[in-house]
PDB file of N, CA, C and O in Angstrom:
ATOM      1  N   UNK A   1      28.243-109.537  59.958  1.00  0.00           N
ATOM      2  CA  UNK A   1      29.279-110.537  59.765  1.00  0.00           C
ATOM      3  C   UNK A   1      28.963-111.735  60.670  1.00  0.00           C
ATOM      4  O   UNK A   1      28.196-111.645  61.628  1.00  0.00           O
ATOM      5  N   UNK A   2      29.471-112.639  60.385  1.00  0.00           N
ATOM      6  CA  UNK A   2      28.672-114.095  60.802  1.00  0.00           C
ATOM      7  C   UNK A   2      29.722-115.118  61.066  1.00  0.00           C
ATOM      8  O   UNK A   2      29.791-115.833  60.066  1.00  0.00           O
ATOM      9  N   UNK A   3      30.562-115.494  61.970  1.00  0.00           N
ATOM     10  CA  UNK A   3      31.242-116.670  61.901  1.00  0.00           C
ATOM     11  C   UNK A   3      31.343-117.643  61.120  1.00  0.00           C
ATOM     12  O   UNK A   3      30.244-118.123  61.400  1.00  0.00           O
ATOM     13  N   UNK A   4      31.788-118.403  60.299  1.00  0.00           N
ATOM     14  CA  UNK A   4      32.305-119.301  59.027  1.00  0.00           C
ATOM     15  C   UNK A   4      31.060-120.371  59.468  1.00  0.00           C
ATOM     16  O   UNK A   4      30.014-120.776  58.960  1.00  0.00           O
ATOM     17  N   UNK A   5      31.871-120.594  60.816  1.00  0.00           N
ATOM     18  CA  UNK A   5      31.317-122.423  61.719  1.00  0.00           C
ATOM     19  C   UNK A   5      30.409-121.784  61.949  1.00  0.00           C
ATOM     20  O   UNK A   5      30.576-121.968  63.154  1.00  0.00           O
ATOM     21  N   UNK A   6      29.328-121.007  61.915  1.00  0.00           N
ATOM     22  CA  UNK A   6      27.706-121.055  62.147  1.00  0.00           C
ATOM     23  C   UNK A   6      27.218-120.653  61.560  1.00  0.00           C
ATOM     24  O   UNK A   6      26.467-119.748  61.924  1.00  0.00           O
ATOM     25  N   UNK A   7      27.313-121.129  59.930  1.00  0.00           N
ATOM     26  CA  UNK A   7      26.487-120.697  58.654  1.00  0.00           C
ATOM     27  C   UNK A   7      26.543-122.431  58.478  1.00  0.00           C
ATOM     28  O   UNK A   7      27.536-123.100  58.763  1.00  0.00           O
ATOM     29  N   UNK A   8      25.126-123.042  57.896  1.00  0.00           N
ATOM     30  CA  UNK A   8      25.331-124.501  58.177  1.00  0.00           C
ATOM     31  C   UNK A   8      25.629-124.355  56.402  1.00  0.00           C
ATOM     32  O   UNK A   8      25.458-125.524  56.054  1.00  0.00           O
ATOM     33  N   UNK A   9      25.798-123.970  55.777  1.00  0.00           N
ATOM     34  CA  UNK A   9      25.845-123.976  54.139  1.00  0.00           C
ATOM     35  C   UNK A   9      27.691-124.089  54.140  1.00  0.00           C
ATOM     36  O   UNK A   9      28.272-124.803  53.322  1.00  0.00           O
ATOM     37  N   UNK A  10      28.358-123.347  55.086  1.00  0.00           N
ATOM     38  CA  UNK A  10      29.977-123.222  54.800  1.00  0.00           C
ATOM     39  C   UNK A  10      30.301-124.680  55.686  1.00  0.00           C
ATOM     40  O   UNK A  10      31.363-125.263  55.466  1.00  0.00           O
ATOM     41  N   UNK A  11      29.557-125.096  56.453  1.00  0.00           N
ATOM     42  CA  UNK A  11      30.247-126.388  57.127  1.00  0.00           C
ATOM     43  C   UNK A  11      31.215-126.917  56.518  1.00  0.00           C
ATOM     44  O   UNK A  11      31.108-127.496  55.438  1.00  0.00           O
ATOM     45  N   UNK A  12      32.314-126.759  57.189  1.00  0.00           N
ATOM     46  CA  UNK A  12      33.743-127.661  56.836  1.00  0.00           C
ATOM     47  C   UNK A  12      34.210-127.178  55.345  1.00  0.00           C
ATOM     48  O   UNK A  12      34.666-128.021  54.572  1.00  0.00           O
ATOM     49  N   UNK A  13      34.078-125.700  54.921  1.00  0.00           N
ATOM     50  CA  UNK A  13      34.572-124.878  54.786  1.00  0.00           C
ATOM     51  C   UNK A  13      36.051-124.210  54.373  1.00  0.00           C
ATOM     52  O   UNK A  13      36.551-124.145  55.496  1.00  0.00           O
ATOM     53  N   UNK A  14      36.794-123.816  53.703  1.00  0.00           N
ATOM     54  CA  UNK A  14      37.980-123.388  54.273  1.00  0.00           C
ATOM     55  C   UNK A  14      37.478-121.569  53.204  1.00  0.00           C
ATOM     56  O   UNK A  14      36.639-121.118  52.423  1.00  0.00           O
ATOM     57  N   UNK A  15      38.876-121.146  54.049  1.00  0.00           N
ATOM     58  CA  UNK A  15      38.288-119.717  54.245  1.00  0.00           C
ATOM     59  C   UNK A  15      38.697-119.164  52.462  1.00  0.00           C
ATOM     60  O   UNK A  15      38.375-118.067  52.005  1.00  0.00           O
ATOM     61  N   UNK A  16      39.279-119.990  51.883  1.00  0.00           N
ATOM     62  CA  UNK A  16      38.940-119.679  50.240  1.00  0.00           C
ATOM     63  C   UNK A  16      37.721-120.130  49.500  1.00  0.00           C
ATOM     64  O   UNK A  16      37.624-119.814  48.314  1.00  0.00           O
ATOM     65  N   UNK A  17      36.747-120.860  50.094  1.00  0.00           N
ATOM     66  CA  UNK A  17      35.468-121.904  49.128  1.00  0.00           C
ATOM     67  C   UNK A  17      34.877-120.166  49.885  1.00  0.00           C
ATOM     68  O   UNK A  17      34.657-119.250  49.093  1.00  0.00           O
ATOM     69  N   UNK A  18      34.677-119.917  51.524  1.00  0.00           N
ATOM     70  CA  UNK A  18      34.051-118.894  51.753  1.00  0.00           C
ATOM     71  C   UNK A  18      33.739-117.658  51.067  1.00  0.00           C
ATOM     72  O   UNK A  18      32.647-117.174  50.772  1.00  0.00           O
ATOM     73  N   UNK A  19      34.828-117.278  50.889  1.00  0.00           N
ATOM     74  CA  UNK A  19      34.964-115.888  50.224  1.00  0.00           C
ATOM     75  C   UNK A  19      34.989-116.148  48.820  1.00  0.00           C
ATOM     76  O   UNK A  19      35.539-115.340  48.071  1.00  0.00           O
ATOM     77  N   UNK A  20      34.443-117.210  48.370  1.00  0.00           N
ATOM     78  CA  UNK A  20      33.877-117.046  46.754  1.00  0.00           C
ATOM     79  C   UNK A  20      32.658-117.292  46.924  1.00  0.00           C
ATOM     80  O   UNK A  20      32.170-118.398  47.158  1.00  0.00           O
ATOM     81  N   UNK A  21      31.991-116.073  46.794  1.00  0.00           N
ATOM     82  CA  UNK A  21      29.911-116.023  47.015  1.00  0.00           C
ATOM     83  C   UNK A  21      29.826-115.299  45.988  1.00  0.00           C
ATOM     84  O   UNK A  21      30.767-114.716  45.450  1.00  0.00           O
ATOM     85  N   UNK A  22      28.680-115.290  45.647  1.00  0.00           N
ATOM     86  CA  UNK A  22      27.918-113.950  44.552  1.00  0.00           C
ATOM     87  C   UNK A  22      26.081-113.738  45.175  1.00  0.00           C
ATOM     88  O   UNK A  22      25.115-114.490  45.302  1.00  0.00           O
ATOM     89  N   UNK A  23      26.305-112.596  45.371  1.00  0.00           N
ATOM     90  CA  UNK A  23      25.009-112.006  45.905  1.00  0.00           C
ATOM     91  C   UNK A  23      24.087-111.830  44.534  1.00  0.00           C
ATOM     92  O   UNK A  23      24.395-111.519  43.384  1.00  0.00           O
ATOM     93  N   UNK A  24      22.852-112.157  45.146  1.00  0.00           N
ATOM     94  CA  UNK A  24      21.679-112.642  43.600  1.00  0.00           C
ATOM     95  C   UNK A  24      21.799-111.047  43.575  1.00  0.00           C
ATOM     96  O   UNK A  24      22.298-110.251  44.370  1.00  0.00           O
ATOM     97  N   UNK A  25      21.081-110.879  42.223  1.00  0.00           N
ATOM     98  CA  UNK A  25      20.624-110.199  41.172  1.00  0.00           C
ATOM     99  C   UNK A  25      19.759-108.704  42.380  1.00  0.00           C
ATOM    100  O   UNK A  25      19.975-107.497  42.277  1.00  0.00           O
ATOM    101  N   UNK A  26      18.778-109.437  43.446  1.00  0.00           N
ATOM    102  CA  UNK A  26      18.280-108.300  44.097  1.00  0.00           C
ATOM    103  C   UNK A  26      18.854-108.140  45.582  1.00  0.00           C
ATOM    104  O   UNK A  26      18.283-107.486  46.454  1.00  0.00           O
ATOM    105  N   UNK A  27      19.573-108.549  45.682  1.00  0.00           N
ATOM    106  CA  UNK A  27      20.254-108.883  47.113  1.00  0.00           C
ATOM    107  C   UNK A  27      20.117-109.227  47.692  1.00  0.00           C
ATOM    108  O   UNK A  27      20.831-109.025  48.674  1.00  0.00           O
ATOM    109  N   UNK A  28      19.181-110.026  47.744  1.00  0.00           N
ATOM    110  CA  UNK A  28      18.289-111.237  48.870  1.00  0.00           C
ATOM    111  C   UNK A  28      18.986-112.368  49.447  1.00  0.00           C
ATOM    112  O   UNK A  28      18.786-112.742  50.603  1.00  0.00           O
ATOM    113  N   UNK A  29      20.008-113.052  48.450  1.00  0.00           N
ATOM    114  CA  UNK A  29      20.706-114.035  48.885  1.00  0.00           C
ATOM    115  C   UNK A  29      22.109-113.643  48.754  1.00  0.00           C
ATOM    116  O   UNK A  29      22.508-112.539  48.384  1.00  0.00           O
ATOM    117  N   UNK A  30      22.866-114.715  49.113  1.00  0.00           N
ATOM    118  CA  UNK A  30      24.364-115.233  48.806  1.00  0.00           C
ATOM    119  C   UNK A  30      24.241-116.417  48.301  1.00  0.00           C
ATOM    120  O   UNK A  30      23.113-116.905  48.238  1.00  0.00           O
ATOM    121  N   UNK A  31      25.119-116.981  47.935  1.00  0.00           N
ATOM    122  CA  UNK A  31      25.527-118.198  47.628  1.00  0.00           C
ATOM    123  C   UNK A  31      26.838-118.664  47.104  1.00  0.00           C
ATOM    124  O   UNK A  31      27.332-118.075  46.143  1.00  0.00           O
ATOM    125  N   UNK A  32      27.146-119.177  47.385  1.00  0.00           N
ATOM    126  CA  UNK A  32      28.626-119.971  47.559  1.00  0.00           C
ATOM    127  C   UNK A  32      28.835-120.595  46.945  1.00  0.00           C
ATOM    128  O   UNK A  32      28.380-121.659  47.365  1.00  0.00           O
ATOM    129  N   UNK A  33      29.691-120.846  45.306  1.00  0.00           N
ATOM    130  CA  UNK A  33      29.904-121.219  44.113  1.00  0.00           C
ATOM    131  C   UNK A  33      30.834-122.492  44.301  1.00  0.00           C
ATOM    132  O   UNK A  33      30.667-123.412  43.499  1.00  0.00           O
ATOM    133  N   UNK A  34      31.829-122.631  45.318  1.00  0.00           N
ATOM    134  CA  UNK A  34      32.322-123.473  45.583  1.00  0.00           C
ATOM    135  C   UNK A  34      32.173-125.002  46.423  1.00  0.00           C
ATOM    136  O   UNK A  34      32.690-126.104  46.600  1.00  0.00           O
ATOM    137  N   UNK A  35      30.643-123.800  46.892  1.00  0.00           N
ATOM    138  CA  UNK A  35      30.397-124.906  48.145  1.00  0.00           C
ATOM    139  C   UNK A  35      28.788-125.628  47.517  1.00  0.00           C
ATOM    140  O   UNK A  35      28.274-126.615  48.044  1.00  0.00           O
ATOM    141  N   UNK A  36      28.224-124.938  46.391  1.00  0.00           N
ATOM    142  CA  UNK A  36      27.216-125.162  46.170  1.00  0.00           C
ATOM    143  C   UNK A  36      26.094-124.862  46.973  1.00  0.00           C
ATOM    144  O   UNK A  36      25.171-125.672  46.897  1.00  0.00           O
ATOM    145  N   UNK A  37      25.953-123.903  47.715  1.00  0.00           N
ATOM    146  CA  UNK A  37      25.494-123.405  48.776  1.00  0.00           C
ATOM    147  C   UNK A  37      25.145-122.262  49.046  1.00  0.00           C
ATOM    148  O   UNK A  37      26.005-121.384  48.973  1.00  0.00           O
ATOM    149  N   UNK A  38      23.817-121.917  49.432  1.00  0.00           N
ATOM    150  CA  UNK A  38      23.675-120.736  50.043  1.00  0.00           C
ATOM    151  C   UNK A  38      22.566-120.016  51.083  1.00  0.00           C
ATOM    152  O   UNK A  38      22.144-120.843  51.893  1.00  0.00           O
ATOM    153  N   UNK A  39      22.259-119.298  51.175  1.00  0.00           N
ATOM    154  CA  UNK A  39      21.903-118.248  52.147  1.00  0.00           C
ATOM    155  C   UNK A  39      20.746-117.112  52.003  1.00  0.00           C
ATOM    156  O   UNK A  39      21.093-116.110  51.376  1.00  0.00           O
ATOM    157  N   UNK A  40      19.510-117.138  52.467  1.00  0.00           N
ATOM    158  CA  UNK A  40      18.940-115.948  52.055  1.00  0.00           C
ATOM    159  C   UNK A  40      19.062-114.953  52.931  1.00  0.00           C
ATOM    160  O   UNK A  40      18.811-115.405  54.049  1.00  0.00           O
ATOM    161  N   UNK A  41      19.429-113.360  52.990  1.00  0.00           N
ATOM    162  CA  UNK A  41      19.220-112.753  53.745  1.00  0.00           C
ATOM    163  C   UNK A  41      18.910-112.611  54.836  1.00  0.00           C
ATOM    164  O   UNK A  41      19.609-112.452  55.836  1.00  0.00           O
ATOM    165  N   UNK A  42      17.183-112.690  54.643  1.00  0.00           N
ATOM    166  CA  UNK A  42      16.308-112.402  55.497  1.00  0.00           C
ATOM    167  C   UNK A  42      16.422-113.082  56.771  1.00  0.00           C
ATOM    168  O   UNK A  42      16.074-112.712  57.893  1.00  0.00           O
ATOM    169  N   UNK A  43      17.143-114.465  56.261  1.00  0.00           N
ATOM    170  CA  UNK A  43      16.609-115.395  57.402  1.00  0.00           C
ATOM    171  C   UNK A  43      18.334-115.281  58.286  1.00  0.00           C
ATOM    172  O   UNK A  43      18.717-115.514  59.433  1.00  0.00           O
ATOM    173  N   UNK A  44      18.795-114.946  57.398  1.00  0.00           N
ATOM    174  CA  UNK A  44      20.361-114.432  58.148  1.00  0.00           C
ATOM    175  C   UNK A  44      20.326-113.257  59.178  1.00  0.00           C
ATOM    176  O   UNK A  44      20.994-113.108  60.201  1.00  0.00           O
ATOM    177  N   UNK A  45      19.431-112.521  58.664  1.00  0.00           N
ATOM    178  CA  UNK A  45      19.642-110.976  59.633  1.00  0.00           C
ATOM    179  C   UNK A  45      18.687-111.641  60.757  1.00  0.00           C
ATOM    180  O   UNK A  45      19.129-111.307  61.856  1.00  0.00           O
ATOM    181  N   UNK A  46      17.783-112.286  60.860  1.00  0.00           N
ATOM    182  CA  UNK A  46      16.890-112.758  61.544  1.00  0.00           C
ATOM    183  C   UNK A  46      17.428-114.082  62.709  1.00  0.00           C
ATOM    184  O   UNK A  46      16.841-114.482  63.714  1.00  0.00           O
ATOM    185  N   UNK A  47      18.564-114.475  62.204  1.00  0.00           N
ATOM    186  CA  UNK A  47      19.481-115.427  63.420  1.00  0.00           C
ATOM    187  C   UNK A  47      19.798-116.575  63.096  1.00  0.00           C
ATOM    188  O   UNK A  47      20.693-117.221  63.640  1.00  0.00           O
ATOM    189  N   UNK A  48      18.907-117.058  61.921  1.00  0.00           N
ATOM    190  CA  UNK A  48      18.757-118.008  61.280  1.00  0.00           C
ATOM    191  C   UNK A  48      19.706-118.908  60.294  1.00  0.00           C
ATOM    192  O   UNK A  48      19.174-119.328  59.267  1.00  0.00           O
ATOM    193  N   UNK A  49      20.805-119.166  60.492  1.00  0.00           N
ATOM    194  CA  UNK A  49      21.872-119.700  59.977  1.00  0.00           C
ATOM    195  C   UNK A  49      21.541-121.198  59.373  1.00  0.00           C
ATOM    196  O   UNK A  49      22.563-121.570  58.798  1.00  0.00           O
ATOM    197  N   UNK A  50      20.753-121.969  59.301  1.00  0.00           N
ATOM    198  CA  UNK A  50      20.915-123.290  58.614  1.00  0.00           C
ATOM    199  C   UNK A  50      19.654-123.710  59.017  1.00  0.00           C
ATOM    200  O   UNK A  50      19.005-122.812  59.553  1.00  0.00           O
ATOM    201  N   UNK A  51      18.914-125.143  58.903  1.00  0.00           N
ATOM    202  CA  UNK A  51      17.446-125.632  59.332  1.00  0.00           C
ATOM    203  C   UNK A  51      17.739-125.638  60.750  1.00  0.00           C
ATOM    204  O   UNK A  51      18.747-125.359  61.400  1.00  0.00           O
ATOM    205  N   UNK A  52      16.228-126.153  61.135  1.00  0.00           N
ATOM    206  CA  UNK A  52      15.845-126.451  62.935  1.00  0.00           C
ATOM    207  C   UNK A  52      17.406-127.088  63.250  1.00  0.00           C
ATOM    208  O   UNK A  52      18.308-126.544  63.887  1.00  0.00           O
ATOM    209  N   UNK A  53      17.408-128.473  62.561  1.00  0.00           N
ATOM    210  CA  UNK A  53      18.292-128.938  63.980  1.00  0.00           C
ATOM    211  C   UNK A  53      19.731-128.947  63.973  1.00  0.00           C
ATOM    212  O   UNK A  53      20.542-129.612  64.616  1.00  0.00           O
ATOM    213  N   UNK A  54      19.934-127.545  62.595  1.00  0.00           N
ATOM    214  CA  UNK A  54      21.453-126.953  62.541  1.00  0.00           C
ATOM    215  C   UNK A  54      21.275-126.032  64.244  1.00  0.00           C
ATOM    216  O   UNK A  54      21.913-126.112  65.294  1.00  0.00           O
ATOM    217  N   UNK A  55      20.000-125.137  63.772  1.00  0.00           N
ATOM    218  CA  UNK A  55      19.994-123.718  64.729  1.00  0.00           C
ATOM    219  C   UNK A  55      20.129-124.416  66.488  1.00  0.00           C
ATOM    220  O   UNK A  55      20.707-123.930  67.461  1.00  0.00           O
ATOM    221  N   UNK A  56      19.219-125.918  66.341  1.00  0.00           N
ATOM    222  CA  UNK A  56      19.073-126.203  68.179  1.00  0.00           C
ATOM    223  C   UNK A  56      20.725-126.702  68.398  1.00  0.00           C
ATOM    224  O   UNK A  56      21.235-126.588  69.512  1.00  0.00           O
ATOM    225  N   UNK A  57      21.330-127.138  67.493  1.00  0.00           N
ATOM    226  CA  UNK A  57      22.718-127.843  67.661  1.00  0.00           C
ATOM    227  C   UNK A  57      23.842-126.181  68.126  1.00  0.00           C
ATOM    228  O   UNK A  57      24.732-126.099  68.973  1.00  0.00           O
ATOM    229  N   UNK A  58      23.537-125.565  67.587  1.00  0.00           N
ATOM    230  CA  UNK A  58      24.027-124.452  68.389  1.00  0.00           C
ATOM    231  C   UNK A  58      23.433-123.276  69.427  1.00  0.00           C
ATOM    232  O   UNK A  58      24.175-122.483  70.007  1.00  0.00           O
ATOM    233  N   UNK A  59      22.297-123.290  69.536  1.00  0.00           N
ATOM    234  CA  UNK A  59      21.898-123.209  70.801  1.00  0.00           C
ATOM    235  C   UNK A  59      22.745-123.784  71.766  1.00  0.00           C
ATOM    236  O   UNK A  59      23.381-123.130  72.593  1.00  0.00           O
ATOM    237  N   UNK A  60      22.754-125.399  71.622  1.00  0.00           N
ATOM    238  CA  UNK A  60      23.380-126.126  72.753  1.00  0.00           C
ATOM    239  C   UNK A  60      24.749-125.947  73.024  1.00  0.00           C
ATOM    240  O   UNK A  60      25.255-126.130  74.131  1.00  0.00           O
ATOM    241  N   UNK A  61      25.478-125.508  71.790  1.00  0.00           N
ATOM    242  CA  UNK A  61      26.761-125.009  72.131  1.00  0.00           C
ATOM    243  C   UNK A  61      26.846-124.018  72.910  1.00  0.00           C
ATOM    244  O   UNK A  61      27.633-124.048  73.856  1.00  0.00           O
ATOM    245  N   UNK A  62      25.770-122.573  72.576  1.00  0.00           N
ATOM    246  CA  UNK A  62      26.066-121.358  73.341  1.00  0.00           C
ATOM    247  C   UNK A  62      25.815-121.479  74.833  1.00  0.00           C
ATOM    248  O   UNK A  62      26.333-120.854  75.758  1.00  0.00           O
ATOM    249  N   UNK A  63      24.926-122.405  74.841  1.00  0.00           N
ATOM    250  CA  UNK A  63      24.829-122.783  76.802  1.00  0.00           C
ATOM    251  C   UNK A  63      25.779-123.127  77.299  1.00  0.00           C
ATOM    252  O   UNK A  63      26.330-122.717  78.321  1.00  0.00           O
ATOM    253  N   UNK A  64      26.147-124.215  76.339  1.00  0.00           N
ATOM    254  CA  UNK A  64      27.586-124.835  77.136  1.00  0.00           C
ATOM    255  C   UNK A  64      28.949-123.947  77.229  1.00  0.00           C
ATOM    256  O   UNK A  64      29.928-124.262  77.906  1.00  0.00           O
ATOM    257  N   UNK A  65      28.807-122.542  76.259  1.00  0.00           N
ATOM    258  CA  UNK A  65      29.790-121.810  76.651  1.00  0.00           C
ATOM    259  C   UNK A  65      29.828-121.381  77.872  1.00  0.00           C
ATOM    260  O   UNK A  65      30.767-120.681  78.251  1.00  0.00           O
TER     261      UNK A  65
END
């Protein structure tokens, strides 16, 4: 499970566009019908939530926590 605000595909988001996804055909992805958006797996289980300078933009948050 993954926080809403650190998937860069749900950015600005509300928690009904979220919870309408459909997982592909082999289960590799998600994607988000509302948001036009989505997600592959692999790179999800792996930490990988959005491109480079989604992932360094929260890096910098978790320091500053």
């Amino acid at each position: 499970m993954f926080p809403r605000e650190n998937l860069q595909a749900l950015k600005g988001s509300t928690p009904e566009q979220a919870a309408d996804f459909k997982i592909s055909l082999h289960g590799t992805s998600i994607w988000w019908t509302q948001m036009d958006e989505g997600h592959e797996l692999e790179n999800m289980l792996q930490g990988r939530t959005g491109n480079e300078k989604w992932m360094a933009r929260l890096q910098r948050v978790e320091v500053a926590a």
